[in-house]
MDAnalysis code that builds the backbone (N, CA, C; Angstrom):
import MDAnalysis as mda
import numpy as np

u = mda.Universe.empty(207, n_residues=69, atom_resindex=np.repeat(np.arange(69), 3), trajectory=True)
u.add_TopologyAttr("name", ["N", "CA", "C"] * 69)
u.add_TopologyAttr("resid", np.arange(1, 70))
u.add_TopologyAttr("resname", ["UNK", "UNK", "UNK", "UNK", "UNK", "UNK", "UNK", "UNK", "UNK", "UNK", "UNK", "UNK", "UNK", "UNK", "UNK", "UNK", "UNK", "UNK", "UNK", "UNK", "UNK", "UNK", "UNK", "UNK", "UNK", "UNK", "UNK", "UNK", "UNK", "UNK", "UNK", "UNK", "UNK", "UNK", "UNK", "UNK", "UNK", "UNK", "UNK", "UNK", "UNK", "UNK", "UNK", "UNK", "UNK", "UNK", "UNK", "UNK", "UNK", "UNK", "UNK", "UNK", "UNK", "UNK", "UNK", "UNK", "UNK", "UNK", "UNK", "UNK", "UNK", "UNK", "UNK", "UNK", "UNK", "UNK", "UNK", "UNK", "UNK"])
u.atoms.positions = np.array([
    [103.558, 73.095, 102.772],
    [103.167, 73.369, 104.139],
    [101.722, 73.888, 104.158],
    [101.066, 74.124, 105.406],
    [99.660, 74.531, 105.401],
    [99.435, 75.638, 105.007],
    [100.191, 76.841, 105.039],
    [99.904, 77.860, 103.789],
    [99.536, 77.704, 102.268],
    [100.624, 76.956, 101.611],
    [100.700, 76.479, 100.524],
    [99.603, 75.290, 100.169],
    [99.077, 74.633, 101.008],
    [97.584, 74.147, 100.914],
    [96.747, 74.444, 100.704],
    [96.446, 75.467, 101.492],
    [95.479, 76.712, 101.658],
    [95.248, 77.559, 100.636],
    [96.520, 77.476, 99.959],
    [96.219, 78.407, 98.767],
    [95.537, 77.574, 97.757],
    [96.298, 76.193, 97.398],
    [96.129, 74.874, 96.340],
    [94.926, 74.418, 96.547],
    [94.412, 74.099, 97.946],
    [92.829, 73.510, 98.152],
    [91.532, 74.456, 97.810],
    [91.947, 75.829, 98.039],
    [91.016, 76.961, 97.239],
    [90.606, 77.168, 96.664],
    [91.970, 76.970, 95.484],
    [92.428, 77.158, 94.066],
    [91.459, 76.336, 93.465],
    [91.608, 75.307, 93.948],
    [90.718, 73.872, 93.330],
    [89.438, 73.906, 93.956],
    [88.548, 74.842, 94.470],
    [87.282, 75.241, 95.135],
    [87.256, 76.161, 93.590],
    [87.983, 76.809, 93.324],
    [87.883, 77.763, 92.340],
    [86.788, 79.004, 93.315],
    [88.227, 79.225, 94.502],
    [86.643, 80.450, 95.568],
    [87.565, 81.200, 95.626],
    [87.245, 82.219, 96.027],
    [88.046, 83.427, 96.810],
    [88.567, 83.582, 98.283],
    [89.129, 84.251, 98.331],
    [89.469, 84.216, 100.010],
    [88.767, 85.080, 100.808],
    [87.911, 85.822, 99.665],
    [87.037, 86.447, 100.820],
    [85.443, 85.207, 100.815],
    [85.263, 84.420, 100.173],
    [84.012, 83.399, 99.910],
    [84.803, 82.177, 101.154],
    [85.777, 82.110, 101.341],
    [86.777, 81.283, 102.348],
    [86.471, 81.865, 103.812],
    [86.655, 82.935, 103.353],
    [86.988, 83.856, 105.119],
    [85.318, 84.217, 105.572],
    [84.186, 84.312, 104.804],
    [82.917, 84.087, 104.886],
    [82.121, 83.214, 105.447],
    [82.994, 82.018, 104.985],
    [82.541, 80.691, 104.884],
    [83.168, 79.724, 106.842],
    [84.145, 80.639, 107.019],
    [85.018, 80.316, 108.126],
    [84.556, 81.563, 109.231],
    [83.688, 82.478, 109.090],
    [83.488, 83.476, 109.678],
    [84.348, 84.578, 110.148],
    [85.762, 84.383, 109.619],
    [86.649, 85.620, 109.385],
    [86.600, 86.099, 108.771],
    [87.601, 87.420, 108.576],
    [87.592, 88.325, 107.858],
    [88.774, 88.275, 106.816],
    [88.540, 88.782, 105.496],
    [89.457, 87.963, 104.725],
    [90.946, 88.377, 104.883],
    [91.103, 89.320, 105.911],
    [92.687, 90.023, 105.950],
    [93.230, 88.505, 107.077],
    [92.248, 88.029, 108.058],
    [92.619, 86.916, 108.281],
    [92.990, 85.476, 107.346],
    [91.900, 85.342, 106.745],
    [92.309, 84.036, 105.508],
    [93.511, 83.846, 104.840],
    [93.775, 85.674, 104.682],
    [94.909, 86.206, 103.714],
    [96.009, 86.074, 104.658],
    [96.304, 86.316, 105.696],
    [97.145, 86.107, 106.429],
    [97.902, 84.348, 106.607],
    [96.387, 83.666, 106.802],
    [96.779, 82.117, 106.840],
    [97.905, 81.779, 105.687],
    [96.953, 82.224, 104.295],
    [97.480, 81.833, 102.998],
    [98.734, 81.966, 102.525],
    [99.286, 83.359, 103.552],
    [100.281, 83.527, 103.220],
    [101.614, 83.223, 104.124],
    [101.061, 82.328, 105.056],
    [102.160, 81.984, 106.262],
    [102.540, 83.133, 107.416],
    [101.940, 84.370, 107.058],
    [101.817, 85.001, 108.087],
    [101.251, 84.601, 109.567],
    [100.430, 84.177, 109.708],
    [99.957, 83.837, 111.164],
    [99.476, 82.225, 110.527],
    [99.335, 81.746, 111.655],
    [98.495, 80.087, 111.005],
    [97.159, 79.824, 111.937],
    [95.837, 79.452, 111.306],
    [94.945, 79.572, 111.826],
    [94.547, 78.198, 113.080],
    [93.639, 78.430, 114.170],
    [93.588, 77.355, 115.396],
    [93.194, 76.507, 114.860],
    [93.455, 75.344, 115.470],
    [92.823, 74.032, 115.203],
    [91.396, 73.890, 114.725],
    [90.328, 74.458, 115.299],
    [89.191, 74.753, 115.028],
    [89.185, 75.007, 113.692],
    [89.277, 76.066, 112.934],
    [89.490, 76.516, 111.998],
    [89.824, 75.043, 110.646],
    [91.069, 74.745, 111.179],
    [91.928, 73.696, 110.109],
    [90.715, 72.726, 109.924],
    [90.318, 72.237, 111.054],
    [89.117, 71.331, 110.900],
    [88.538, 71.785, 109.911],
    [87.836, 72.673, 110.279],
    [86.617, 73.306, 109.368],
    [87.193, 73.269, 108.095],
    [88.295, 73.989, 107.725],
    [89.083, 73.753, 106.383],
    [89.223, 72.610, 105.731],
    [89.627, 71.735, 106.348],
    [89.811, 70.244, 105.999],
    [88.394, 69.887, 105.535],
    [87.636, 69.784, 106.202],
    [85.666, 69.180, 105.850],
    [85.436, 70.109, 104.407],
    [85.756, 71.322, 104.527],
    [85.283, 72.631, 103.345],
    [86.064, 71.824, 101.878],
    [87.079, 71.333, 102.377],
    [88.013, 70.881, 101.333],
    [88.201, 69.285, 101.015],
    [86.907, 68.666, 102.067],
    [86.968, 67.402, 101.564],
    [88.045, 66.304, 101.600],
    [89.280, 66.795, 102.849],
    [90.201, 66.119, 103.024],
    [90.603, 66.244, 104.369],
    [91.723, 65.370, 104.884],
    [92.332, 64.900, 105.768],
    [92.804, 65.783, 106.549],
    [92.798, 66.238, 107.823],
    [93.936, 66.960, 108.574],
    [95.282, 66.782, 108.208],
    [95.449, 65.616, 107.953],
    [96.928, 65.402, 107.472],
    [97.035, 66.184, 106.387],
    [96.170, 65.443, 105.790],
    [96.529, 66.236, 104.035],
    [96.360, 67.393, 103.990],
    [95.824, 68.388, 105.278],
    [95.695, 69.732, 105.103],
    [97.220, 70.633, 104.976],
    [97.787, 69.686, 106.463],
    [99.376, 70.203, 106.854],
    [100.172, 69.874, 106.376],
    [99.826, 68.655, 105.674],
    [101.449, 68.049, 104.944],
    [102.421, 68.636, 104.096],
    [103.586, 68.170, 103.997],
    [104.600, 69.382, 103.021],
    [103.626, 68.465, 101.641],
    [103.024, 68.822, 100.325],
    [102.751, 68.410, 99.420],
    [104.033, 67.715, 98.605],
    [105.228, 68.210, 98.738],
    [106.269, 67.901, 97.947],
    [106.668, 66.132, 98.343],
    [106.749, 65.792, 99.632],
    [106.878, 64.737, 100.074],
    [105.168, 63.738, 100.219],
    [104.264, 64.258, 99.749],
    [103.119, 63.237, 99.781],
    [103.484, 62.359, 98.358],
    [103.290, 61.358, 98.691],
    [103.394, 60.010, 97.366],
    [101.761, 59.940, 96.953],
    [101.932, 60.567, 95.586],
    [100.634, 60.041, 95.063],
    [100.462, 59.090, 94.153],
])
């Protein structure tokens, strides 16, 4: 799910969530919140995430378990 993205597309930035929440102009108790399925961030945002991460809206939200690679 888009938490679990969020964490995996990062991961593979090899960044932090406060270099994330910088980069997105939040604050990282927000980022941290996304990451962890606590709140989920606006559309705006996902965009921006998606471009930062070089991929798809889809591929931002998708369950990863069911993507066919």
């Amino acid at each position: 799910m888009l938490h679990d993205n969020l964490l995996h597309f990062r991961k593979m930035l090899r960044v932090s969530q406060e270099e994330m929440a910088g980069r997105l102009e939040v604050s990282r108790q927000t980022y941290a919140k996304w990451e962890s399925g606590d709140t989920t961030p606006e559309l705006k945002y996902c965009i921006t995430l998606a471009q930062i991460f070089g991929i798809t809206l889809d591929e931002l939200i998708a369950d990863r378990d069911l993507l066919v690679e």
